[in-house]
DSSP file (Angstrom, degrees, kcal/mol; ACC not computed):
  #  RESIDUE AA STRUCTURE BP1 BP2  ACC     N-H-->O    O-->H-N    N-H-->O    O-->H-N    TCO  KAPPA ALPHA  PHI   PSI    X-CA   Y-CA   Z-CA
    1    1 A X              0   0    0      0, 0.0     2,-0.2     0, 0.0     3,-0.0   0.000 360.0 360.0 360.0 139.9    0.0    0.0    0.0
    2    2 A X        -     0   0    0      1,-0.1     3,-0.1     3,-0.0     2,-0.0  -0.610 360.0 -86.7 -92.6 154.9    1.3    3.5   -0.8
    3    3 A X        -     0   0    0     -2,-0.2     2,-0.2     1,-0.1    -1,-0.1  -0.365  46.9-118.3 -61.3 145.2    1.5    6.2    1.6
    4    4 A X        -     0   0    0     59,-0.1    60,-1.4     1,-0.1     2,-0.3  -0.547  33.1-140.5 -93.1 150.0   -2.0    8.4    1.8
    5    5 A X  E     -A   63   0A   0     85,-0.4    85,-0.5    58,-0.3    58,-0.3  -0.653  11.3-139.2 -98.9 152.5   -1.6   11.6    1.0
    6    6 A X  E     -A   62   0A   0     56,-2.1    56,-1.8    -2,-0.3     2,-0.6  -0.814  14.1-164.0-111.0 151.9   -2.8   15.0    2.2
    7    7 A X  E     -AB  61  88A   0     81,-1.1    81,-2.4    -2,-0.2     2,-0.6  -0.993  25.7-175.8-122.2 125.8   -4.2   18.8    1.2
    8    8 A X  E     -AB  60  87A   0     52,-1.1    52,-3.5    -2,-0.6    79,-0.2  -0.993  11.3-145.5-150.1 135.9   -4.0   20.7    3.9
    9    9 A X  E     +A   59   0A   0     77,-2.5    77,-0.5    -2,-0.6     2,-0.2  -0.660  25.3 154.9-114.2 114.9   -5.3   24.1    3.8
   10   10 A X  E     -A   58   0A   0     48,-0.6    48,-2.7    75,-0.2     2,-0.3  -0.734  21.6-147.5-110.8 171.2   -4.0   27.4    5.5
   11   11 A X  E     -A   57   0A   0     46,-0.2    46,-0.3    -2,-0.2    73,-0.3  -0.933   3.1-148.3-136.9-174.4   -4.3   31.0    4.8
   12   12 A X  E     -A   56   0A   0     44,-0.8    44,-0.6    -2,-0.3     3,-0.1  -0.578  24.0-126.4-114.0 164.1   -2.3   34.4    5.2
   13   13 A X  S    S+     0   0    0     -2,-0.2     2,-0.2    42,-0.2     3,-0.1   0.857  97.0  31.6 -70.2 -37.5   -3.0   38.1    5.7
   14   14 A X  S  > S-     0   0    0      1,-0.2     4,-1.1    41,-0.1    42,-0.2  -0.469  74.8-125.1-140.0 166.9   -1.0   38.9    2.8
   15   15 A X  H >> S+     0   0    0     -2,-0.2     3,-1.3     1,-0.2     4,-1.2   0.924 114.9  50.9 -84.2 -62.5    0.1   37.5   -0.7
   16   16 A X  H 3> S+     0   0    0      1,-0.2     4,-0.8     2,-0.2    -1,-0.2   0.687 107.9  48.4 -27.4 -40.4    3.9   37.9    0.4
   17   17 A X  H 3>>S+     0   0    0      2,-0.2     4,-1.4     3,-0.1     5,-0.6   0.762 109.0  58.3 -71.0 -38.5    3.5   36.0    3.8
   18   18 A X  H <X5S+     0   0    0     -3,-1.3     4,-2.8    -4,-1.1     3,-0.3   0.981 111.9  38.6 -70.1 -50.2    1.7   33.4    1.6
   19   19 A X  H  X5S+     0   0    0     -4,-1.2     4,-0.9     1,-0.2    -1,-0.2   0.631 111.9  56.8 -16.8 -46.5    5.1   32.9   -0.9
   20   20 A X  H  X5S+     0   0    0     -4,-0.8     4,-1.4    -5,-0.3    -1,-0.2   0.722 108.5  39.0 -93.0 -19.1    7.0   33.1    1.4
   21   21 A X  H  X5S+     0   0    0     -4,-1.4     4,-3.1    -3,-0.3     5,-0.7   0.828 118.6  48.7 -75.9 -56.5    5.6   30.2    3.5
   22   22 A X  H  XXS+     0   0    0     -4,-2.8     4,-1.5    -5,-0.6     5,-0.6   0.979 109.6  57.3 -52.8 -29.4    4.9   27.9    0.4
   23   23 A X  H >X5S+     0   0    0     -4,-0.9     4,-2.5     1,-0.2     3,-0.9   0.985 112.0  42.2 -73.7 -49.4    8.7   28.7   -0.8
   24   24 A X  H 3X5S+     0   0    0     -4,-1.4     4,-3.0     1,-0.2     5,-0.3   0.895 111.3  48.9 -68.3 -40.2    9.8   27.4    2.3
   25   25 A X  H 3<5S+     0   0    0     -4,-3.1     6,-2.0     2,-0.2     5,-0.5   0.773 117.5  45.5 -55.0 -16.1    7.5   24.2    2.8
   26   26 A X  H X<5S+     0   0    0     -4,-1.5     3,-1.3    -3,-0.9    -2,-0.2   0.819 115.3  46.9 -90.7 -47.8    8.4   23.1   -0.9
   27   27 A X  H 3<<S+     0   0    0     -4,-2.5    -2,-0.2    -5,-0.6    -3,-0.2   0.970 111.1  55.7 -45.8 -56.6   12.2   24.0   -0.1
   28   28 A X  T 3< S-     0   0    0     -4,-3.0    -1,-0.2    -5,-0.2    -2,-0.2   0.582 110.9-122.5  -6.3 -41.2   11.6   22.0    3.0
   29   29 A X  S <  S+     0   0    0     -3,-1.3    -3,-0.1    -5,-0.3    -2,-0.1   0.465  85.8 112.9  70.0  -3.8   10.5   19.0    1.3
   30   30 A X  S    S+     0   0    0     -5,-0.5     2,-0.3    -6,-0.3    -4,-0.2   0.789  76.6  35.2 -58.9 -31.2    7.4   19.4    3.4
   31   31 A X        -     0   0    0     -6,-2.0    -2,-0.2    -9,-0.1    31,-0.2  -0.964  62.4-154.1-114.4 123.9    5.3   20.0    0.7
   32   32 A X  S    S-     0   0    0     29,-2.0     2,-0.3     1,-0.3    30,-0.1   0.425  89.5 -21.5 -96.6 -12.2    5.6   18.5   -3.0
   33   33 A X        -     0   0    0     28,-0.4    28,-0.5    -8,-0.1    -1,-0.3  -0.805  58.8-150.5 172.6 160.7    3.7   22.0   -4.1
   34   34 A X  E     -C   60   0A   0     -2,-0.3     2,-0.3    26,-0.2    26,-0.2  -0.862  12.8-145.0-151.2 138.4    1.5   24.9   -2.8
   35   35 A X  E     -C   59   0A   0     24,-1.3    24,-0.9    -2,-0.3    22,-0.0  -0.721   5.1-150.0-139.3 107.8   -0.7   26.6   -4.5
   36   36 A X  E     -C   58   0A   0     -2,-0.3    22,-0.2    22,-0.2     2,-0.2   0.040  28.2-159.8 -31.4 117.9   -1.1   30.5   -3.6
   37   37 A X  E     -     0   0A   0     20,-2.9    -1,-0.1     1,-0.1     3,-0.1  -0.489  25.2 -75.0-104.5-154.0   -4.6   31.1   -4.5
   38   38 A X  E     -     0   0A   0     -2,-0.2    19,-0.8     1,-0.1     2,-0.3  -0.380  65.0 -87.0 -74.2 149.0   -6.6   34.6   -5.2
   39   39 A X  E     -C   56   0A   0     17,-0.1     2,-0.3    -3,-0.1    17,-0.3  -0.584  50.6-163.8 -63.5 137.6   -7.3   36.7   -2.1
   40   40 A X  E     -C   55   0A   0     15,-5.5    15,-1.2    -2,-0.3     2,-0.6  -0.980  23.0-115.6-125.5 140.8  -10.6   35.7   -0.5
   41   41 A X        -     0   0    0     -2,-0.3     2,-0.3    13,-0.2    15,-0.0  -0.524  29.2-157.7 -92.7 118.1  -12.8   37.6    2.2
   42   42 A X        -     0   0    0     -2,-0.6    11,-4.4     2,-0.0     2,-0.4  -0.800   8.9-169.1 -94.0 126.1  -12.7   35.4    5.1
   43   43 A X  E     +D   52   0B   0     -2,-0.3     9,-0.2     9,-0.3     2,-0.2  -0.943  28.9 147.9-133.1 139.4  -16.0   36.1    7.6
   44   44 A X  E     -D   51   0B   0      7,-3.7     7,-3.6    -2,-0.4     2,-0.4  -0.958  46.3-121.6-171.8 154.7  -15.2   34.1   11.2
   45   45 A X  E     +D   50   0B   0      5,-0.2     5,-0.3    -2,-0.2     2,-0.2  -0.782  35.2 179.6-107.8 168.2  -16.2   35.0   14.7
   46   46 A X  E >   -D   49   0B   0      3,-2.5     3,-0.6    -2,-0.4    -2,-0.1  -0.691  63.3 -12.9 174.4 127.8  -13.3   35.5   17.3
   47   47 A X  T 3  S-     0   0    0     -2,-0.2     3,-0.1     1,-0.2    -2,-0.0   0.739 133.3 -41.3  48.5  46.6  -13.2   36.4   20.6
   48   48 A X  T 3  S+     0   0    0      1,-0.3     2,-0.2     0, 0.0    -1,-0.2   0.165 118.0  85.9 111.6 -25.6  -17.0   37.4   20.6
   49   49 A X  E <  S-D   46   0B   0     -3,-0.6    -3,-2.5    -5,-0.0     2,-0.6  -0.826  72.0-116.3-127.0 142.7  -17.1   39.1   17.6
   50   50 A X  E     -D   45   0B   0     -5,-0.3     2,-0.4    -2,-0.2    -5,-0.2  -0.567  32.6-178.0 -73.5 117.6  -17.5   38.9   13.8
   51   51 A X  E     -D   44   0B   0     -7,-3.6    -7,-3.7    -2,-0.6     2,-0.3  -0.920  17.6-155.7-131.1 168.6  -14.9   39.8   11.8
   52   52 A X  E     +D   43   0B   0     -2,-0.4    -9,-0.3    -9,-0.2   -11,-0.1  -0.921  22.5 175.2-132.1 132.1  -14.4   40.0    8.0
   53   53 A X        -     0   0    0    -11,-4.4   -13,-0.1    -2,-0.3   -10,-0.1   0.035  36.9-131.0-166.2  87.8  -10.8   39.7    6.5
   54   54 A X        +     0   0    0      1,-0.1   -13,-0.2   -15,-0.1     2,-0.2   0.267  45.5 171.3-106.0  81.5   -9.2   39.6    3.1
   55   55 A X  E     - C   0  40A   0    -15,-1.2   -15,-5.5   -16,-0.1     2,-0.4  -0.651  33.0-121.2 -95.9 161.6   -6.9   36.5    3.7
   56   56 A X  E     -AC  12  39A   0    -44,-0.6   -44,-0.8   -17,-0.3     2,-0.3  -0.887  28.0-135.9 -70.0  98.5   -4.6   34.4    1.0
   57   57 A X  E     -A   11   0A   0    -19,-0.8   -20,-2.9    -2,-0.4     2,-0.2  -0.412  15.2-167.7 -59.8 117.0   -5.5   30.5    0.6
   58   58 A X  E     -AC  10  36A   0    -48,-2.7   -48,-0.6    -2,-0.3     2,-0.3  -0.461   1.7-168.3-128.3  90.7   -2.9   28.4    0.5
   59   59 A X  E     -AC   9  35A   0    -24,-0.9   -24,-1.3    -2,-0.2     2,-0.5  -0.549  21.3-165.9 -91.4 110.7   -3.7   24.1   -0.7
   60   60 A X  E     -AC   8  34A   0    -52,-3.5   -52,-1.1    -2,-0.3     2,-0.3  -0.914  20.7-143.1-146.5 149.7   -1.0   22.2   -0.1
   61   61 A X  E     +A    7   0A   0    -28,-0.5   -29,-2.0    -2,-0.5   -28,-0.4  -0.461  31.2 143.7-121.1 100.0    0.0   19.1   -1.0
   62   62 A X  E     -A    6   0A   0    -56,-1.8   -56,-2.1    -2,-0.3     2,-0.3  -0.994  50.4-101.8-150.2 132.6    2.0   16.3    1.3
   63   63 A X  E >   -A    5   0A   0     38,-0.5     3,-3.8    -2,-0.4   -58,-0.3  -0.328  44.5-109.5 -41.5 108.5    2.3   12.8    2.0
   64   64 A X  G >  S+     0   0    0    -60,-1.4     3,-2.0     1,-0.3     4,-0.3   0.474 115.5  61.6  -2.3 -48.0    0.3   11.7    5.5
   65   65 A X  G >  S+     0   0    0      1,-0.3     3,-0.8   -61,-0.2    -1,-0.3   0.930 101.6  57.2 -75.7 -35.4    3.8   11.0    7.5
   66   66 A X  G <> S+     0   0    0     -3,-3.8     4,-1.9     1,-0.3    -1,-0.3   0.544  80.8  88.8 -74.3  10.7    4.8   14.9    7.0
   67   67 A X  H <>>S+     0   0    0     -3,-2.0     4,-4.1    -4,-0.3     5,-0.6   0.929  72.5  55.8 -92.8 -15.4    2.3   16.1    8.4
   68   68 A X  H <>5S+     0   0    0     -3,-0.8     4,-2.9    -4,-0.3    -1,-0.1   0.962 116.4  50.0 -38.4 -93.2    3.2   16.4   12.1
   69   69 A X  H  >5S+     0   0    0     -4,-0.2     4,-1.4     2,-0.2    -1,-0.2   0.765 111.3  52.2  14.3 -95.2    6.5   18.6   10.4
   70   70 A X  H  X5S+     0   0    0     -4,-1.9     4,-2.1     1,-0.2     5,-0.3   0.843 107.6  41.4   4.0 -96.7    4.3   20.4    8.6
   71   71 A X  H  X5S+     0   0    0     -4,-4.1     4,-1.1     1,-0.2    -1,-0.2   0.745 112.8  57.8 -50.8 -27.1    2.1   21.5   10.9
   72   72 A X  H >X<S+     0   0    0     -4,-2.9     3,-2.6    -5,-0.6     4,-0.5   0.952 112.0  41.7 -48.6 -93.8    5.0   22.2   13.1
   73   73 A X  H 3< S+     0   0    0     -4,-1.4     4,-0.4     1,-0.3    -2,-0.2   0.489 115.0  48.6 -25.5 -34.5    6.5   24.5   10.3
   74   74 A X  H 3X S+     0   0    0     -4,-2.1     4,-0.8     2,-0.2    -1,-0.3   0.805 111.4  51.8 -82.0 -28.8    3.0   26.4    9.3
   75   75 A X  H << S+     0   0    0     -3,-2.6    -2,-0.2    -4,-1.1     8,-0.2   0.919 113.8  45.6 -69.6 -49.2    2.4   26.9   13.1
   76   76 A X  T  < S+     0   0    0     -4,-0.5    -1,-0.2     1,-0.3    -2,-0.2   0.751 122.6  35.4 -76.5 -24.3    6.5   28.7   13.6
   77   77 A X  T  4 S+     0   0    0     -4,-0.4    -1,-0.3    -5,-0.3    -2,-0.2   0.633  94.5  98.7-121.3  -9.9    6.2   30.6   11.0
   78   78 A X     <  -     0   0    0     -4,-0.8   -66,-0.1     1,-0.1     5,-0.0  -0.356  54.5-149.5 -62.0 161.6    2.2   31.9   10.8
   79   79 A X        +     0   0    0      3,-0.0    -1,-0.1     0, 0.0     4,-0.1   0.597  67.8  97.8 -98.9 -40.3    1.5   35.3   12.2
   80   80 A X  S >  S-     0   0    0      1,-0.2     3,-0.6     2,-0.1   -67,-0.0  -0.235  77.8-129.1 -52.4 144.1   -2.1   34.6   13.3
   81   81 A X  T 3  S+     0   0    0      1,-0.3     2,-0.2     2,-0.0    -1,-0.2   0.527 105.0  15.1 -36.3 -28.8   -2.5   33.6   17.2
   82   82 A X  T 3  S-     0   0    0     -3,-0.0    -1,-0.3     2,-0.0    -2,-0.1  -0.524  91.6-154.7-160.7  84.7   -4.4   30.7   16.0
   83   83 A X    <   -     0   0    0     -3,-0.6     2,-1.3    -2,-0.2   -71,-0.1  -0.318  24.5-104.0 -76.0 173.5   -4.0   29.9   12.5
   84   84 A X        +     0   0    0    -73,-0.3     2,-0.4     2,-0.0   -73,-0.2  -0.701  51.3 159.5 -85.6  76.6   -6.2   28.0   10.0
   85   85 A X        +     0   0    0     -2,-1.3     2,-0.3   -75,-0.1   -75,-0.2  -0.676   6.3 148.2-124.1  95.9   -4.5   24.8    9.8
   86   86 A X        -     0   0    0    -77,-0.5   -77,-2.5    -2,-0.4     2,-0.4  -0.826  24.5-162.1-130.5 140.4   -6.7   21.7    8.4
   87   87 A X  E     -B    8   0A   0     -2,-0.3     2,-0.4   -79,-0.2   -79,-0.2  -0.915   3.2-166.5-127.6 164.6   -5.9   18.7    6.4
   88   88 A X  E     -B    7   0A   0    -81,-2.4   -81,-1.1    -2,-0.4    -2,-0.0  -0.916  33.0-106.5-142.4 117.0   -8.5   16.4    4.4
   89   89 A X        -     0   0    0     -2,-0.4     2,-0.4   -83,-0.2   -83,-0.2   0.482  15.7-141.5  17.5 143.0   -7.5   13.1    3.1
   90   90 A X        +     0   0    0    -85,-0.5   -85,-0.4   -84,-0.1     3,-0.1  -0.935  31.1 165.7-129.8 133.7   -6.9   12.7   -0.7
   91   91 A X  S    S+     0   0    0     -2,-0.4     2,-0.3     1,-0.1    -2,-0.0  -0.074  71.8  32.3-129.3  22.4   -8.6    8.8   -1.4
   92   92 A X  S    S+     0   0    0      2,-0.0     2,-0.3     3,-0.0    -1,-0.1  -0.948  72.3 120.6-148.0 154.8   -8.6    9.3   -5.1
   93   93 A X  S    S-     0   0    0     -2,-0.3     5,-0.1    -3,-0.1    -3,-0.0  -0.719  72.4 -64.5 160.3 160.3   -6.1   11.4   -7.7
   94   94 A X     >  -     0   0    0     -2,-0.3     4,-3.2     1,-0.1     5,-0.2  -0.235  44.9-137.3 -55.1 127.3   -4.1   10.4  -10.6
   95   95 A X  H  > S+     0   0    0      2,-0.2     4,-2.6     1,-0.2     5,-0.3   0.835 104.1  60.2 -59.3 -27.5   -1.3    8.0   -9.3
   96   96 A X  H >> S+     0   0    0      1,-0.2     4,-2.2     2,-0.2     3,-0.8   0.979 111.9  42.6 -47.0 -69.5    1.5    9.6  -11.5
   97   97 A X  H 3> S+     0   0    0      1,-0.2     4,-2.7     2,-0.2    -1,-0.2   0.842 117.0  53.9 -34.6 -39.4    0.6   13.2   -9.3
   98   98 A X  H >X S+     0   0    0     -4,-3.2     4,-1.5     2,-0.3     3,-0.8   0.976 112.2  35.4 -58.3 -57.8    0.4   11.0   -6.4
   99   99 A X  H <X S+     0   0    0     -4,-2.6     4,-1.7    -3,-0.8    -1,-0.3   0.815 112.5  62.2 -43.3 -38.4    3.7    9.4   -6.6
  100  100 A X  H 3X S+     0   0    0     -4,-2.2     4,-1.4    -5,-0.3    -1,-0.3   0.850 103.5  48.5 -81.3 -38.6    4.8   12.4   -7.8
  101  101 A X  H << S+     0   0    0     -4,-2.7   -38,-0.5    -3,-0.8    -2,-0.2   0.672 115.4  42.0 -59.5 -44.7    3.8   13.9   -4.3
  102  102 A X  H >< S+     0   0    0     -4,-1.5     3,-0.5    -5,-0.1    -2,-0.2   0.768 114.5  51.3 -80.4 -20.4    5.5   11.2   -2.2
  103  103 A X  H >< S+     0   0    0     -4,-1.7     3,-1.0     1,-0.3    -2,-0.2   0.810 112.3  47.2-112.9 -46.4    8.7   11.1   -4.4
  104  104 A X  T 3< S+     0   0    0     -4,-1.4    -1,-0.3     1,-0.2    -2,-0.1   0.115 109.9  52.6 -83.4  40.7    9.2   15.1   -4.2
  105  105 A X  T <  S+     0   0    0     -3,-0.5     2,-0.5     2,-0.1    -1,-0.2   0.083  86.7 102.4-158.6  18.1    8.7   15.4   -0.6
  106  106 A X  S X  S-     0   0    0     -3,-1.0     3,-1.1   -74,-0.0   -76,-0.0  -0.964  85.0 -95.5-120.6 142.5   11.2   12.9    0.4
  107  107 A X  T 3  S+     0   0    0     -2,-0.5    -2,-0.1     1,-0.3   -78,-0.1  -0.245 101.2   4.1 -68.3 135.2   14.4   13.8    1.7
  108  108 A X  T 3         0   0    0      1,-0.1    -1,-0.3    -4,-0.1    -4,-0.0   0.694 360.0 360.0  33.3  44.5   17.5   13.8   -1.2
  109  109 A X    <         0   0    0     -3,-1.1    -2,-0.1    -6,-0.1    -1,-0.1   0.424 360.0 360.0 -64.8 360.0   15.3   13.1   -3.9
């Protein structure tokens, strides 16, 4: 059985903050790819209140074992007090990408 893979989903304040996280989790090897999306208006309640706020999306793409790592990495290096860090199973995708996922994301590949 091959290892299951993950997309696990963050965002930023800022498109810069978002780059600069994805260059480092792909540099890392944590990540086989990130993909920055468009800014999106984020609506969420915290500490009592509704707030509205233009955050960066960031889906990215890692084999199950990294994620511990990962999360580690997104955690040190986020600004939010409590970031947005969720991962969801992938139980279908084209095997090449998949492979292709475990293969970049392994140490001295």
């Amino acid at each position: 059985m091959t290892a299951p893979v993950l997309l696990v989903l963050t965002t930023l304040p800022d498109a810069a903050s978002a780059h600069t996280l994805a260059s480092s989790l792909v540099t890392q090897r944590l990540a086989a790819c990130v993909n920055v999306l468009a800014p999106a208006t984020s609506v969420y309640r915290w500490q009592g209140a509704i707030e509205t706020a233009s955050e960066v999306p960031l889906l990215i793409k890692t084999p199950q074992a990294n994620y511990p790592a990962l999360e580690k990495a997104i955690a040190a290096a986020h600004p939010y007090e409590l970031p947005e860090i969720v991962a969801v199973p992938v139980t279908h995708g084209l095997p090449g990408y998949l492979d292709w996922v475990r293969t970049e994301t392994t140490p001295d590949a």
